[in-house]
C-alpha positions in Angstrom: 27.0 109.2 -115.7 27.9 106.1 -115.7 25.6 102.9 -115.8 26.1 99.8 -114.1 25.2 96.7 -116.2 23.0 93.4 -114.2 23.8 89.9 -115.7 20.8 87.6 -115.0 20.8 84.1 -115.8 18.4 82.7 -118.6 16.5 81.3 -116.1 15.4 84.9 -113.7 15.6 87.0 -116.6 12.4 84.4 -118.4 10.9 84.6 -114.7 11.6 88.0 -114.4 9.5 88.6 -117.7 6.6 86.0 -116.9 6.3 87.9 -113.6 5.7 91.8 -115.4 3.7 90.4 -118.1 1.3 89.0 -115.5 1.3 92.1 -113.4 0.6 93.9 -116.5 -2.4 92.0 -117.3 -4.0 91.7 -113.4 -3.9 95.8 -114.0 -5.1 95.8 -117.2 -8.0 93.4 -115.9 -8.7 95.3 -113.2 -9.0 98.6 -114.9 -11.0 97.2 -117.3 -13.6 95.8 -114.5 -13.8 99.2 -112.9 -14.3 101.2 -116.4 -17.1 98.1 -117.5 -19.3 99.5 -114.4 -19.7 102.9 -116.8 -20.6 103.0 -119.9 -18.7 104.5 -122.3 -21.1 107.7 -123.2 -23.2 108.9 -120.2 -26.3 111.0 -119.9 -26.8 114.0 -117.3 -27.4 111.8 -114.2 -25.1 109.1 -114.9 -21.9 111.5 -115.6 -22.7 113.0 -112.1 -22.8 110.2 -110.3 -20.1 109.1 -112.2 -17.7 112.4 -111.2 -19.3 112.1 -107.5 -21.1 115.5 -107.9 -24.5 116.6 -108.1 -27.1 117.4 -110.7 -26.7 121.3 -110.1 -22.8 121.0 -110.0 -22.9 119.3 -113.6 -25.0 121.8 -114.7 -22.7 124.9 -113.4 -20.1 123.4 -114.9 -22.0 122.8 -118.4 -23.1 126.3 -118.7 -19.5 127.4 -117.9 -18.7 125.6 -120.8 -15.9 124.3 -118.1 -16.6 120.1 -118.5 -16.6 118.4 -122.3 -19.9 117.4 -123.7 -21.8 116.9 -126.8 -25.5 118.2 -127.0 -27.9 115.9 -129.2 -31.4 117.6 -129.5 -32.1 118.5 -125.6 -29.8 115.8 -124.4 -26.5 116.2 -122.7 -23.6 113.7 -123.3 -20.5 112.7 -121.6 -17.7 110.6 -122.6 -15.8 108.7 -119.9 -12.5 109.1 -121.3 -13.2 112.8 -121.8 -14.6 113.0 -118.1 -11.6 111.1 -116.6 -9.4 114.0 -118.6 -10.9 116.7 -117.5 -11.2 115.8 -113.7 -7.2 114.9 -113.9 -6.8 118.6 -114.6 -8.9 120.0 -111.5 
């Protein structure tokens, strides 16, 4: 297969960049307002609101061992990273 080869002028190809780079960082922004609503390690109530379920679902899926947690002492908790993981297998 063959691939065709675009010639730019200095001039698009440095507008070209400044435009990605800035749509880069408006995501990165963005995803960095929505994650800063969360903290980074949740308790019990907090990861269930965060994965839009309830108290008894979390719970289910705790003593199926099916969702990633740590136990400290009596308490339950949840990273968000790990949360985001395991929902984008379900």
């Amino acid at each position: 297969m063959q691939q065709a080869e675009i010639k730019l002028s200095p001039e698009l190809e440095n507008t070209l960049k400044v435009a990605i780079q800035n749509a880069a960082q408006k995501i990165a922004d963005n995803s960095a307002k929505v994650n800063s609503k969360w903290p980074e390690y949740m308790n019990k109530g907090t990861a269930a609101k965060y994965l839009g379920i309830s108290n008894n679902t979390l719970s289910e899926w705790i003593s199926s061992d099916s969702v990633p947690f740590k136990k400290i002492g009596r308490s339950y908790r949840f990273n968000r990273n790990d949360l985001d993981k395991f929902m984008a297998t379900k």
